[in-house]
N, C-alpha and C positions, 0 to 999 in steps of 0.2 A: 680360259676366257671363252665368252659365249657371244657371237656372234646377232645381231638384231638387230631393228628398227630404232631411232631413235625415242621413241617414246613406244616402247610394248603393251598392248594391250593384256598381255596374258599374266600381269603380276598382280597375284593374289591380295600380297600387303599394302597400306598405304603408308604415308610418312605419318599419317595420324596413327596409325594403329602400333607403327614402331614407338612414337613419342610413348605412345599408352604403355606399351610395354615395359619401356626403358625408365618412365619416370610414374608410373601406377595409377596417373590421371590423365582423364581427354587434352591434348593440346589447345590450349588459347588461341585464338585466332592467331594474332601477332606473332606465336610462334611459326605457325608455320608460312607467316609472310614473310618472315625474316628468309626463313630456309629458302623458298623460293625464289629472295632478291639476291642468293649469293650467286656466283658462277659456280660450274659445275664441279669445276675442282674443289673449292671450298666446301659445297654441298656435300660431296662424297666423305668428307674430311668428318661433317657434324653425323652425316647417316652411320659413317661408321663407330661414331664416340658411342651414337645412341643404341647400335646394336650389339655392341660391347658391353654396356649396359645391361639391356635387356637376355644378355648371353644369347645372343640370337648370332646367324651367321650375316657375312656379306660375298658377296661375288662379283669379280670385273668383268661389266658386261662391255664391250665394245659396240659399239651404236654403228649402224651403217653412215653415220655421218663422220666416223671415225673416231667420237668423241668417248671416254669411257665412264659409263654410270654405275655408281655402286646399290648393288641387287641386294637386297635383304629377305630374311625370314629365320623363321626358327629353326635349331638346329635340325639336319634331318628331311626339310625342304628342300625344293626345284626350286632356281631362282626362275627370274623374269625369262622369258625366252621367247 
């Protein structure tokens, strides 16, 4: 696990560009307001169905808030840090 801010500036991916990966089309708005409106446990729960998906990886980043968010990218990637 990887140590950081709660919200890192330095992640390359977005949840739109996993959604695009994982399902071959841009996200609909509403999708990712859904993602947004979940908590963070929940959220980490669909980031990871969709990078599983997309064969991409995830990594447990723990936030300085203490809280843990899940890091994506394609295989081979540095997650968030």
């Amino acid at each position: 696990m990887y140590l950081v801010s709660p919200m890192s500036s330095h992640c390359t991916y977005s949840f739109a560009d996993l959604y695009q990966a994982a399902f071959g089309v841009p996200p609909e708005r509403a999708a990712l307001e859904e993602l947004y409106a979940l908590t963070q446990t929940e959220r980490n729960i669909v980031v990871r169905d969709w990078a599983r998906r997309a064969e991409w990886e995830t990594f447990d980043i723990v936030g300085t808030d203490g809280v843990t968010y899940a890091s994506f990218g394609p295989k081979g990637t540095e997650p968030c840090q």
